[in-house]
C-alpha positions, 0 to 999 in steps of 0.5 A: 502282434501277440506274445504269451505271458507264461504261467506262473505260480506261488510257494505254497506251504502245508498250511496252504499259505504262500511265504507272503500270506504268512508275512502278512500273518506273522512279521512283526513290523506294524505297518507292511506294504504288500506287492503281489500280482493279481490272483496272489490271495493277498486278502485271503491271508486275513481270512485265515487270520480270522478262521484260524487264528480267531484274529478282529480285521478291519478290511478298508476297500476303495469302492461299495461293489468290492465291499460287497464281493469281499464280505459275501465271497467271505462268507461262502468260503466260510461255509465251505470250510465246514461253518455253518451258514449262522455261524459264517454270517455272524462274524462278517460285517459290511460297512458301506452305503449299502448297508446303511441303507439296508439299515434305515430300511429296517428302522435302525436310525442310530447307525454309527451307535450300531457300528461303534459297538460292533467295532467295541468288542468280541462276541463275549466267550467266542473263540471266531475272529471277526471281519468288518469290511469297509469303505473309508468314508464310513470309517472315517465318519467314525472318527470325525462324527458330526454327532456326538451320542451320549456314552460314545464320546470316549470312543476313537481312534486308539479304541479302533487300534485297540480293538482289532488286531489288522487293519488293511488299505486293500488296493491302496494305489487308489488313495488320493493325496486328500484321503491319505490322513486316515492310513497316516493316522493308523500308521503314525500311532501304531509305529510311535512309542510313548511313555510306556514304551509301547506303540498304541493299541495291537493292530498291524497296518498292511495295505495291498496291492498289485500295482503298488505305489512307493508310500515309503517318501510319504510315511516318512514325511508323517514320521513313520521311519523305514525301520518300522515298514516291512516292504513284502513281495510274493515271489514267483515259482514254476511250480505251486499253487498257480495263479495264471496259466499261459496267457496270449496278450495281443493288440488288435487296430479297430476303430470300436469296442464294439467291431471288436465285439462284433467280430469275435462273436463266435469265439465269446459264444464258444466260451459261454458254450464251455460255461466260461466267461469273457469280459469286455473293458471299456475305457470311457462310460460313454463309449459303453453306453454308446454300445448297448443299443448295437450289442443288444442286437447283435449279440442275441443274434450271435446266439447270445442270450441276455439274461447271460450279459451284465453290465457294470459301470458306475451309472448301472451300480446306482441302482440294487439290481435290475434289467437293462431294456435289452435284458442286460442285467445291471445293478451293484448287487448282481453277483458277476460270478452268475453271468456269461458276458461281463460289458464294463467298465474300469470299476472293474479293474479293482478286485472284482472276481470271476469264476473263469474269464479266459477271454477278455477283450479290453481297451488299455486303460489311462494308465500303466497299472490300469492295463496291469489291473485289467490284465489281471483279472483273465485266465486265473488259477492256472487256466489258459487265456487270451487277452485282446486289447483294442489301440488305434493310431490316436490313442498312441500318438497320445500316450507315450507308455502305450506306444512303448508297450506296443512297441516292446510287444511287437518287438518280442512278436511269438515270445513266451515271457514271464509275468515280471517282465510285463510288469516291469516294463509298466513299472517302467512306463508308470515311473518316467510318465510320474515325473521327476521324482525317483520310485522304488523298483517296481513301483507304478507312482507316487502319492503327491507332495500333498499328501502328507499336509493333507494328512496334517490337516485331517490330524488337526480335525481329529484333535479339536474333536469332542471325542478327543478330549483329555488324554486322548487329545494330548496323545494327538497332540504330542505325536501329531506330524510335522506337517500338522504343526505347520499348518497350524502356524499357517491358520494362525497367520491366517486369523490375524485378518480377525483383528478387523472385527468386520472381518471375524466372521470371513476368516472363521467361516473360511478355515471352516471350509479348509477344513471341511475339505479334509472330509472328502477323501476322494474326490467325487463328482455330484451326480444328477438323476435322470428319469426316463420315460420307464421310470428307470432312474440312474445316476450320471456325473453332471458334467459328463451329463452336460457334455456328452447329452443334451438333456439339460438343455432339453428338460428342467433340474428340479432338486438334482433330478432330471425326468426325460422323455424316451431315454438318454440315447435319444440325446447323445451329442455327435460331438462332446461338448467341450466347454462343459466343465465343473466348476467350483465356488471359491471362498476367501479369507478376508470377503463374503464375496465368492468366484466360479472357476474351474475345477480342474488341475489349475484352480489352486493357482488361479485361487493364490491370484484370484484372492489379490483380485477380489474385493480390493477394498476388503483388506491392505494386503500390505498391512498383512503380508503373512496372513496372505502368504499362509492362506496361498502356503494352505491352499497349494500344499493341501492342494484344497480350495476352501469352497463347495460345487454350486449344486451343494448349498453352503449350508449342507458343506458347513454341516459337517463340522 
C-alpha cells in the first residue's frame, strides 16, 4: 500500500519571507499561535528579527538536543550571512543543562547571576539583536530562585517582558498541563492593560508549531481573551520556496525494525552512496537497543561503514559525545548533519534537522502528531522521498487512528495527494481519540483542564517570591487568574487543620510539597546510572530498568548508581516484567504518616480515597468537612499529588522553597 504526498511549496516575498514569517514579525497582536508544516521556517522568521531588525528573542524549546541544534544552526547561518565568526557568537547564548555544566567547568559558580545579566541588557552601543535559546526549566529557575543574590531581587518577570522584544514556546504541543504556568504567565501580563493603559513591558508571545494544540479554551480560562490571539497558518503554494518535494508513504507488515532494516540495505546503502541520508525511527528505547547488536553485524557487512551511524535516544544523549562498542556514534553533542545513518528514537521528532533524509524507515508513533512529526522530517526543501512505516496486525487491533490511516492509505492505493489531506486526516484521528471535548480545525489535542489551575498555582509561587515584592507583587496580585484566586481560597480551608497545634507542622509541610510540584513542569522520571565493565556510564529511566533488565536484582543501587559486569545486553528479560511500576510517596495534610502508590493516571483518585484512610485517629473529618473538600478540590484540579519518588529524599524536594 503506498500513495505519494506531492510537493508543496510556500509564498515567498522579495525579502525572502513567507506571508506567515512576516506575521510572525509584524502583527500586532501580543500573543500569536503559529500553525505551519514541518520545514516551514517558523524559527527562522526570529532569526531575521534579530539579523535585520537588531530585535532581543527569547527562543524556549522542550528539549537540550534542539537547544543546542538551534543556537549552533543559529550561528552557522549567521556566519554565512557575511558575519564574522566573533560577531555570530556573540549574540547567540544557549541556556541549558549543557551549558551550566560547561559553566561550572570553567569555574563560574554564580550562573543565574551570569544569566540575570545577559537577560538585563543590550551590548551598549550595539545595533545586532540577540538570541538566548533555552530550556523552560532554566527560564523558569529564574523566576522562582531558591537564592536570592544581593542586587538581583528586583529582577523577574516583567524586567524578562521588558527586556526582549519576542519570546517564543517552540514546539509547543510538548507542554504538559503541570508546566503550562510559565507561557500563561507571559501570555496573562503581556494582553492585560493596567493603569497606564499599557500592556507590561514590549514582548510579542508566539508559540509554533507543526501540530499544533487548540490553546484558545486554556488562555481564556487564564484571561487572556480571543481578541488578543492572532491564530497564523502558512498557506500552501504549487509554486515558491518549496519545503518537500514528492514523497512516497508506504506501509510495510514486518514483524521487526530491524527486518525492515535488513531488508533494505541495499537502498540505505545507495543513499549513503549518493551523500544522503536515511533515518530509522523507533517507537520504543528498548527495541533500538535491542537492535544494536544484530545492526552492528549486519550493517558493516551491508557495506555500511560505522563511523557513518549515530544513534539517538535519550539514554545514548546522557553522555557528551562518544562511540558505541559497534563504532556507532552517540552522544547529545554530535551534529546529526555529520552522519549517514541516523538509528533513533522519537527524541528525534522535535525539530532536529538534516542535511538531506530522503529515505526514512519508521514506526508510527503513540500518536496521530508523533507520526506527523516524523513524517516531517524526510525529503525537504523540495527533494523527493520515501517513507516506510513498519505496522503489524497487534499495533492496529490497538490503535484505532492507525487502523484509520491505514485504512484511507489502502483506500487512495497509487494517489497523489496533497499535504493538507494527510493532515487532516491525523487532525481528524487526534480529535475523536482526545475525547469529548471540541478542537479548533486543524488541531491535533487539548491541553487538560488542569492546565489553567496548574498555571494558578505557579502565579501564587511567583507572588510569595522575594523577588517580588512591592509594586511588582501588587501588579500579580491584581491581574492574578481566576484560578489562582481559587486556589487560594482552597489552602485556606486547608490551613484550618492548624487550629490543632499538633497539626501545624503536617499542614504547612504539606502545602509546601503542593507547591513545590508547580516547579517540575515536565514530568520526568528519575533516572539510575549503570556502568558497564568498559567503564561506559549511561543514564536509564528506573522503572524501564527494572522492567525490561535484570540488573537490579543482579548488582547493588549505591547512590543512584549501578556498576554491572559485561554490559546491559547481557540482562535483557525475555518478557517485561510487568509489575515494575513507579511509585510515588503520598503526603497528607492532617498526619506525617505517608503511603506508596502507584504513580500512574489513577493516583490522584486513590490519594482523595487514601487521605479517608490513613491515621483515623489524626483528624474528625466531620469536625472539618471543608478542609477535606479543598485538599481533594487541590489535588484533582492541579492533577499534583503533594509528595516525592522514593529515590529522592524529602529534604532534596523541600529545598527548593
Amino acid at each position: 500500500m503506498a500513495l505519494t504526498i506531492t510537493r508543496h511549496c510556500v509564498a515567498q516575498g522579495d525579502d525572502g519571507l513567507s506571508p506567515l514569517q512576516r506575521a510572525l514579525l509584524e502583527d500586532a497582536h501580543r500573543v500569536r499561535i503559529a500553525e505551519a508544516p514541518t520545514g516551514a521556517g517558523k524559527s527562522y522568521a526570529f532569526q531575521r528579527a534579530l539579523r535585520d531588525r537588531g530585535e532581543r528573542v527569547l527562543f524556549i524549546v522542550p528539549t537540550r538536543r534542539l537547544a543546542q541544534n538551534l543556537a549552533s544552526g543559529l550561528v552557522q547561518d549567521l556566519i554565512a550571512a557575511g558575519w564574522d565568526e566573533r560577531r555570530a557568537t556573540g549574540v547567540v547564548t544557549l541556556w541549558s543543562s549543557d551549558q551550566t555544566a560547561d559553566l561550572k567547568a570553567q569555574g563560574i559558580v554564580h550562573i543565574n547571576g551570569l544569566r540575570l545579566r545577559q537577560m538585563q541588557a543590550l551590548k551598549p552601543g550595539g545595533t545586532d539583536g540577540e538570541m538566548i535559546v533555552a530550556v523552560p526549566e532554566v527560564v523558569s529557575a529564574l523566576l522562582v530562585r531558591r537564592r536570592v543574590e544581593t542586587g538581583q531581587a528586583g529582577e523577574g518577570v516583567f524586567d524578562l517582558l521588558a527586556d526582549f522584544d519576542h519570546i517564543v514556546f517552540d514546539e509547543f504541543h510538548t507542554i504538559e498541563a503541570r508546566g503550562f504556568g510559565l507561557a500563561a504567565l507571559f501570555a496573562r501580563l503581556i494582553t492585560v492593560e493596567h493603569e497606564a493603559g499599557a500592556s507590561y513591558g514590549r514582548a510579542k508571545l508566539s508559540f509554533l508549531s507543526a501540530t499544533p494544540l487548540d490553546l484558545l479554551p486554556t488562555l481564556e480560562q487564564v484571561g487572556v481573551g480571543k481578541h488578543h490571539v492572532a491564530v497564523l497558518r502558512e498557506e500552501l503554494v504549487q509554486e515558491g520556496r518549496p519545503l518537500h518535494g514528492d514523497v512516497v508513504l508506504s506501509l510495510c507488515a514486518v514483524s521487526s525494525l530491524r527486518e525492515l532494516i535488513k531488508d533494505r540495505l541495499g537502498e540505505i546503502r545507495a543513499e549513503l552512496e549518493a551523500e544522503r541520508q536515511v533515518v530509522v525511527i523507533y517507537d520504543a528505547l528498548v527495541a533500538l537497543e535491542k537492535d544494536l547488536p544484530f545492526l552492528a553485524r549486519w550493517l558493516p557487512e551491508g557495506g555500511i561503514d560505522p563511523s557513518q551511524v549515530l544513534i539517538v535516544n535519550s539514554v545514548r544523549d546522557s553522555i557528551a559525545q562518544g562511540l558505541h562498542q559497534a563504532g556507532f556514534a552517540i552522544g547529545r553533542k554530535c551534529d546529526p548533519l555529520k552522519y549517514g545513518l541516523i538509528l533513533a528514537t522519537a527524541s528525534i521528532e522535535m525539530g532536529v534537522t538534516f542535511r538531506c533524509a530522503n529515505l526514512m524507515l519508521m514506526e508510527p508513533g503513540f500518536e496521530p502528531m508523533n507520526f506527523l512529526q516524523r513524517y516531517g522530517r524526510a525529503a525537504r526543501r523540495g527533494a523527493d522521498g520515501r517513507v516506510i512505516i513498519r505496522f503489524d496486525d497487534g499495533r492496529m487491533r490497538r490503535d484505532p487512528w492507525l487502523r484509520g490511516l491505514a485504512d484511507w492509505i489502502r483506500a487512495r492505493d497509487g494517489q497523489r495527494l496533497g499535504i493538507a489531506d494527510l493532515t487532516a486526516v491525523l487532525s481528524q484521528a487526534a480529535a475523536v481519540s482526545g475525547g469529548e471535548r471540541a478542537m479548533s480545525a486543524g488541531s491535533f489535542g487539548q491541553l487538560s483542564g488542569r492546565a489553567a489551575w496548574c498555571a494558578g498555582l505557579y502565579w501564587n509561587l511567583l507572588m510569595d517570591h522575594p523577588s517580588n515584592r512591592g509594586h511588582r507583587r501588587n501588579h500579580l496580585f491584581q491581574h492574578r487568574p481566576d484560578t489562582s484566586k481559587g486556589l487560594y481560597r482552597w489552602e485556606r480551608d486547608v490551613q484550618r487543620l492548624a487550629d490543632d497545634p499538633r497539626r501545624a507542622t503536617h499542614v504547612e509541610s504539606w502545602l509546601r510539597l503542593l507547591r513545590a510540584q508547580a516547579f517540575d513542569l515536565r514530568t520526568i522520571e528519575p533516572k539510575v546510572r549503570v556502568v558497564n565493565e568498559r567503564g561506559e556510564a549511561f543514564d536509564y529511566p528506573g522503572v524501564w530498568l527494572k522492567r525490561e533488565t535484570s540488573v537490579f536484582e543482579r548488582f547493588p543501587l549505591i547512590d543512584d548508581e549501578i556498576r554491572i559486569q559485561g554490559s546491559l545486553d547481557d540482562y535483557w528479560r525475555d518478557a517485561p516484567d510487568r509489575n515494575a511500576k513507579r511509585r510515588w510517596m503520598c503526603h497528607f495534610p492532617h498526619t506525617s504518616e505517608i503511603c506508596s502508590l502507584p504513580c500512574d493516571g489513577r493516583l490522584v483518585e486513590a490519594w482523595c480515597r487514601e487521605i479517608e484512610n490513613v491515621d483515623h485517629y489524626a483528624v474528625d473529618w466531620e469536625d472539618y468537612p471543608e478542609a477535606l473538600e479543598a485538599a481533594k478540590k487541590l489535588v484533582r484540579l492541579t492533577g499534583l499529588v503533594p509528595g516525592h519518588d522514593p529515590d529522592i529524599s524529602l529534604d532534596a524536594v523541600c529545598g527548593v522553597l
